[in-house]
C-alpha positions, 0 to 999 in steps of 0.5 A: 500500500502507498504510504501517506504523506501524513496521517489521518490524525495529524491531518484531523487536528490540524483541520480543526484548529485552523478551523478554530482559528479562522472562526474567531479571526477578524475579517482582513477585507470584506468577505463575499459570504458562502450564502450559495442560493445568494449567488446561485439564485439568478442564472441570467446574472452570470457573466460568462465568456463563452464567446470570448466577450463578456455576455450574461448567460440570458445574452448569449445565443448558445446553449452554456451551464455555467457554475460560479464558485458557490454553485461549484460548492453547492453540487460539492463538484471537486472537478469537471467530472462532477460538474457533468452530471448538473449539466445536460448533455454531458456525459464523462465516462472514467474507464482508467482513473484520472487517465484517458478522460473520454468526454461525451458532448451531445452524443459525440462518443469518445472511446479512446481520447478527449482530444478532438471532440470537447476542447479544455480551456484556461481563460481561454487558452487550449488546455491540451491533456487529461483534465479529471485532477484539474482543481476547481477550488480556486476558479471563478466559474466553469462555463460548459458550452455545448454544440460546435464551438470550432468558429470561436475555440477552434480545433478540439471543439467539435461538439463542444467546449470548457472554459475555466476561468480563473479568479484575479485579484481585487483592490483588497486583500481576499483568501480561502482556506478549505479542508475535508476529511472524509472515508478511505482516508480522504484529507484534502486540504486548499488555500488561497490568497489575492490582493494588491502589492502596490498601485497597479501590481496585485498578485494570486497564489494557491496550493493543493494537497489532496490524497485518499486511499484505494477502494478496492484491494488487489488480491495479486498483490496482498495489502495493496489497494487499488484506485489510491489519488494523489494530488499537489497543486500550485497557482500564482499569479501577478497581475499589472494595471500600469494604466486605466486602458491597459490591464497584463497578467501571467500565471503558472499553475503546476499540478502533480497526480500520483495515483496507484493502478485503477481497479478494473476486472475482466469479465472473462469470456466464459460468460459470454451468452450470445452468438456462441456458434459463431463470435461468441459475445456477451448480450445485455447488462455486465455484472458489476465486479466484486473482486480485483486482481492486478500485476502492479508487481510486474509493472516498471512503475504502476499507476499513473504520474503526471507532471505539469507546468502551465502558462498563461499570459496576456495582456490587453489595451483598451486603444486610447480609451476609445472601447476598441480592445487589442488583446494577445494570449500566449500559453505554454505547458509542459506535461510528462506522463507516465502510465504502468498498466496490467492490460490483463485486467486480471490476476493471470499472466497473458502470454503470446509465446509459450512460456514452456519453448519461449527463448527456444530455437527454432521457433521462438527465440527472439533477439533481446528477448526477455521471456520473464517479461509479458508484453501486457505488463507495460508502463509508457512515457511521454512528454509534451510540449505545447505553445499557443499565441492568439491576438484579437481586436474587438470594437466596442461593446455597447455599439449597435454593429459589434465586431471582432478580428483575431489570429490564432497559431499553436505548436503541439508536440508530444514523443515516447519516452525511451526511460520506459521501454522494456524488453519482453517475450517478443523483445524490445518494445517499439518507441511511440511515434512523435506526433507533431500539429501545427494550427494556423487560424484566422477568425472573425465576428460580427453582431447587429441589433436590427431592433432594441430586442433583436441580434443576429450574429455571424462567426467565421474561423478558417484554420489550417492544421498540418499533421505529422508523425514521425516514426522513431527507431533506437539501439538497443544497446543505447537503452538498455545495460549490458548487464541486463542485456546478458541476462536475456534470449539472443543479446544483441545491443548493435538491434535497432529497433524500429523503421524511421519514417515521417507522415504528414497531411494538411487539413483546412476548414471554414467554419462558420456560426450564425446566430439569432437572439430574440429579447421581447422582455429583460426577463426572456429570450429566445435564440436559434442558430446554425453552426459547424464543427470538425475534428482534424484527422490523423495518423494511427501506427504505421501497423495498424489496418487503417494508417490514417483517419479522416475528419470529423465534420459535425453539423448542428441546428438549433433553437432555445429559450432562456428565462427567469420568468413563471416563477423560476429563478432561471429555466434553460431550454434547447432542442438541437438536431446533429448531422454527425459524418465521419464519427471516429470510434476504436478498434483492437489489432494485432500486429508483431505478437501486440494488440493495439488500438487504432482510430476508424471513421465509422460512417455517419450518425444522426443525433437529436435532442431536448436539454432542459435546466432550471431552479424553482422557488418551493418556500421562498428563499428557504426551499428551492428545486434544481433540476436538470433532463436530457433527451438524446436520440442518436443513431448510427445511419451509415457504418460497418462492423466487420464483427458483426458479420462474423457473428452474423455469418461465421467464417463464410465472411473469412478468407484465410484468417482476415475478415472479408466483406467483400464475400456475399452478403457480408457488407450487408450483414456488417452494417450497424445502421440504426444503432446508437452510438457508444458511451451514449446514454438516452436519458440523464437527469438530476433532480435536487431540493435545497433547504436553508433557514436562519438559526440566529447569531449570524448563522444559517442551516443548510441542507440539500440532496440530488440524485443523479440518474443515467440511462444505460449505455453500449460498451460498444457500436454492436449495441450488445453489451451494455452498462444498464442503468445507473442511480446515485443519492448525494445528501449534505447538510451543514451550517454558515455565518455571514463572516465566511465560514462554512461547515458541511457533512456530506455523502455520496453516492449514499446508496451505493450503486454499482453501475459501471462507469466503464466497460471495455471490450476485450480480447481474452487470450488464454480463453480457447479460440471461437468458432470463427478461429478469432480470440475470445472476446471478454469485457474490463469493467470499471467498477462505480466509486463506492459510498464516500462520506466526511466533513467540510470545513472552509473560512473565506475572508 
């Protein structure tokens, strides 16, 4: 077991004294109170910048739930992943920890990355990486922003965009200091502070220590606990108004994730209960799994370690004080990640080679192979290194005719790191191919107020992404000691690894948006519009079937209304229909004794749907409901699965051992039109009631629950395994005063639901052969968090 950085108890005592402390300390600058209904009450009150222009919620023409600071608090959200179930049409599944975040927006399914569907932003700047650990304790609001947003954010942004924007400092001096205890030995603990250095100079600087132990334990390695989360996290920040027309900043924000290996268990495929005279499958809901097996003593380092550096800077003038705004933001970051993970999801050893005649000639002794090693027991590196650049210039925003012009280029770069490679029972592993992108993008906007309660608006983006990806190759001997190389089948230190080779593709797009926005009253409005979106395509491993995949290109239609009207303190309503070509799913392969995933367009997919949120005064202010619905139809209307046609026709759709659709009738039999998409539940919800009442002394009771419901969701585009449907109570309640301090006890997921939040379809390798001479299909599922409870202590001053 992992051990802690320091104890349950010492953390406990120093939690309550801080607590202490606080409550009876002088505010040093006027609080801004945690009165949540205060602050959450008006949903059109929020400005947002959704379109990189402050607009108040009811202002702005597109779909946007955004979450302040105390509606953050309110949901008891600690990241972006919590924030999805509040939010209509988002969905996030977790298959691999805080690894591989798969985002769904609107029924744009994600299987194996986040990249290219929803884009990640730091006021506006691309955060490229997985973004589970990213801290919300210290923001000013989060603003989910649905539909395409490619005319405005740019590339990654096909269904969808979130944007993090980060506190600034005010004239006075103003802090937070947050703790939580809490099961499975949870202890967090945050602090902020903000305020002026002299005239015109202030500054921001925050830290994050937060660690909580595995829910499961791993029966292959006794008294270790799977699932365990580490987390430091620090944010400064210095921020420069020389003059009254020109505002600066740069800010650095580091995190560091320490997690031990996720809990996932493979449902073997003895279970199988479909099609077993031909592609034996698995049909309808996967069993919840009570019991975890993981080599994490095979591994080189498992688990996942992620360190990052950001930057962001930016600086703005307003020309002469005249209202037109010349603005430029540069980012930069850089990640190195490093991901030990057993792809037997179980507590067997998978080999490709006999283990009895591995390291022996004729067949099966290999240079530099290493037979003690499995090939699924792997741990990979990589680092990263991304800079982005964006100039705008913006006239005034009280002018009947508004407009916008900018330039946007960015460097990505990512590459293997050969720290991890590894020797195994096929020998030396392949180094990751360096995968390189360049965006160029020009954009623009306009906005006219034909009358005093009627806007229409027009954005256009052209941008071009060149694509590269360069193949490396190394010396065995430059990698790994002779020492350890004596130790092996057939050493040879002179082998090189690999083939060098560069591909590279250019991808250009005109991306446009067209809004209208009808305001009879100040109290409601009315909007529609028209907008496209695409994902750039790429390059999978030179080995994979298809090298190369094409773009995503989504079309979307949509109207909406935006109130505070009927007795609501806002109610949010959108309908939306997609036109969605060239989706990009995953598939498995098996090429040199390795499986890998590789991406494939499947074809085109129609997606329509209702969203609906709002909050309801019961009693005043004393009693409030909040909820929030998503109806989406989504369905596949063009695609093949080659596997379906095996399972349909058997081997009648093989020649030799590769699947052929060409045979008769087997295109037919692989088509998957009229199935829904994966990871794509219909129905989603939450329906929640809060409760505060005056206790006197300045100080107020508060309660609140939620539950959270999702329909169930396909493992994959066979529409045959799927996840059945999932219900989750969070409960809290809790006391505050007037000077900022703040005490809750909460529960999660109080019931217990074990719906799985992940399943990944699999290849079962010891499992004896199907009929169609295929490996044994088999299901990683990724078990639900379990029941989490504790205690919230937190002072803002």
């Amino acid at each position: 077991m992992r051990r802690s950085r320091f104890s349950t108890y010492s953390f406990a005592w120093l939690l309550s004294g801080a607590a202490l402390t606080l409550a009876g300390a002088p505010a040093l600058a006027q609080s801004a109170p945690d009165d949540v209904t205060e602050e959450v009450d008006s949903g059109d009150a929020i400005v947002v910048t959704a379109r990189k222009r402050a607009e108040t919620l009811l202002d702005v023409p597109i779909a946007v739930s955004a979450f302040n600071g105390a509606s953050i608090q309110d949901k008891m959200a600690q990241d972006i992943t919590d924030l999805a179930d509040f939010t209509p049409g988002f969905q996030i599944q977790e298959a691999f920890g805080r690894d591989g975040d798969r985002p769904v927006m609107r029924g744009a399914s994600n299987i194996l990355f986040s990249e290219g569907k929803v884009g990640i932003f730091l006021d506006g700047a691309p955060y490229l990486g997985d973004f589970s650990s990213l801290d919300l304790a210290n923001i000013e609001r989060v603003e989910v922003i649905k539909g395409p947003q490619s005319a405005v954010f740019g590339r990654g942004t096909l269904s969808g965009a979130i944007n993090v924007v980060l506190k600034r400092p005010t004239d006075e001096f103003e802090g937070r200091v947050s703790g939580t205890i809490g099961n499975f030995d949870r202890r967090e603990l945050s602090a902020a502070l903000s305020g002026p250095i002299i005239d015109g100079i202030g500054f921001q600087a925050g830290v994050k220590f937060f660690d909580i132990d595995g829910q499961w334990r791993n029966t292959a390695v006794p008294g270790e606990r799977l699932g365990d989360q580490n987390t430091r996290q620090y944010t400064a920040g210095l921020f420069f108004d020389p003059t009254a027309d020109i505002s600066a900043s740069v800010r650095w924000l580091h995190q560091e994730d320490d997690d031990s290996h996720f809990a996932i268990g493979l449902q073997r495929s003895s279970a199988n209960n479909c099609f077993l005279t031909t592609r034996p499958y698995y049909c309808g809901v996967v069993q919840p799994m009570d019991s975890f097996g993981i080599n994490t003593d095979r591994l080189v380092r498992p688990g996942l370690y992620r360190n990052a550096d950001r930057f962001i800077g930016d600086i703005s003038w307003d020309i002469a004080g005249s209202g037109y705004e010349a603005s430029l933001q540069a980012g930069y970051s850089d990640l190195t990640e490093v991901n030990g993970v057993d792809q037997t999801y179980d507590d067997r050893g998978f080999y490709f080679l006999p283990q009895a005649s591995c390291g022996r000639p004729p067949f099966f002794a290999l240079p530099n192979q290493d037979c003690r090693k499995s090939s699924f027991e792997a741990t990979t590196g990589i680092r990263r290194k991304t800079q982005t650049y964006e100039g705008r210039l913006t006239s005034p925003g009280d002018d009947r005719f508004r407009w916008r012009l900018g330039a946007f280029y960015s460097e990505d770069k990512q590459r293997g790191m050969t720290e991890y490679l590894e020797l195994n029972e096929v020998g030396p592993e392949l180094l990751d191919d360096t995968k390189r992108v360049k965006n160029t993008a020009f954009f623009g906007g306009i906005d006219f107020d034909v009358s005093s309660t009627v806007t229409i608006g027009a954005e256009l983006r052209h941008q071009i992404d060149k694509v590269y990806s360069d193949t490396p190759s190394y010396r065995v001997g430059d990698v790994f000691d002779a020492a350890y190389l004596a130790t092996v089948t057939r050493p040879n230190p002179n082998q090189i690894v690999g083939v060098e080779g560069t591909r590279k593709a250019t991808f250009k797009a005109t991306l446009p948006r067209i809004t209208v926005n009808w305001k009879p009253q100040n109290d409601l409005s009315f909007y529609a519009q028209y907008s496209q979106g695409n994902s750039p395509g790429g390059f999978n491993k030179a080995s994979a079937p298809d090298p190369t995949y094409d773009e995503e290109e989504l079309i979307n239609y949509e109207i909406g209304m935006k109130t505070s009207k009927f007795g609501f303190d806002y109610l949010n309503f959108a309908a939306f229909w997609q036109d969605y070509k060239n989706q990009v799913l995953t598939n498995t392969y098996i090429a040199g004794n390795i499986v890998d995933s590789y991406s494939v367009n499947i074809g085109r997919t129609r997606i329509r749907g209702i969203e609906i949120d709002g909050q309801l005064p019961l009693v005043g202010d004393i009693l409030k409901l909040q909820f929030n619905y998503s109806f989406l139809d989504a369905e596949i209307r063009e695609g093949v699965e080659a596997e379906k046609a095996l399972q349909l026709m058997g081997r009648s759709c093989k020649t030799g051992t590769a699947v052929n659709l060409d045979l008769p009738g087997c295109r037919e039999a692989a088509s998957i039109a009229g199935n829904r998409p994966p990871l794509v539940s219909k129905h989603t919800g939450t329906l929640g009631v809060r409760f505060q009442h005056d206790v006197g002394n300045d100080w107020t009771f508060f309660a609140g629950s939620d539950v959270i419901y999702r329909s169930s969701y396909y493992a994959q585009v066979l529409n045959l395994a799927e996840s059945g449907n999932s219900t989750k109570l969070n409960l809290q309640f809790g006391v505050h005063d007037d000077q900022g301090m703040r005490v809750t006890v909460y529960g999660k997921n109080v019931l217990g639901d074990e719906t799985p939040i992940g399943i990944l379809r699999y290849l079962d390798f010891p499992a004896p052969r199907t009929p169609t001479g295929d490996y044994a299909r088999a299901f990683g599922i990724t078990p639900a968090r379990k029941a989490e409870f504790g205690i919230t202590v937190s002072k803002s001053f």
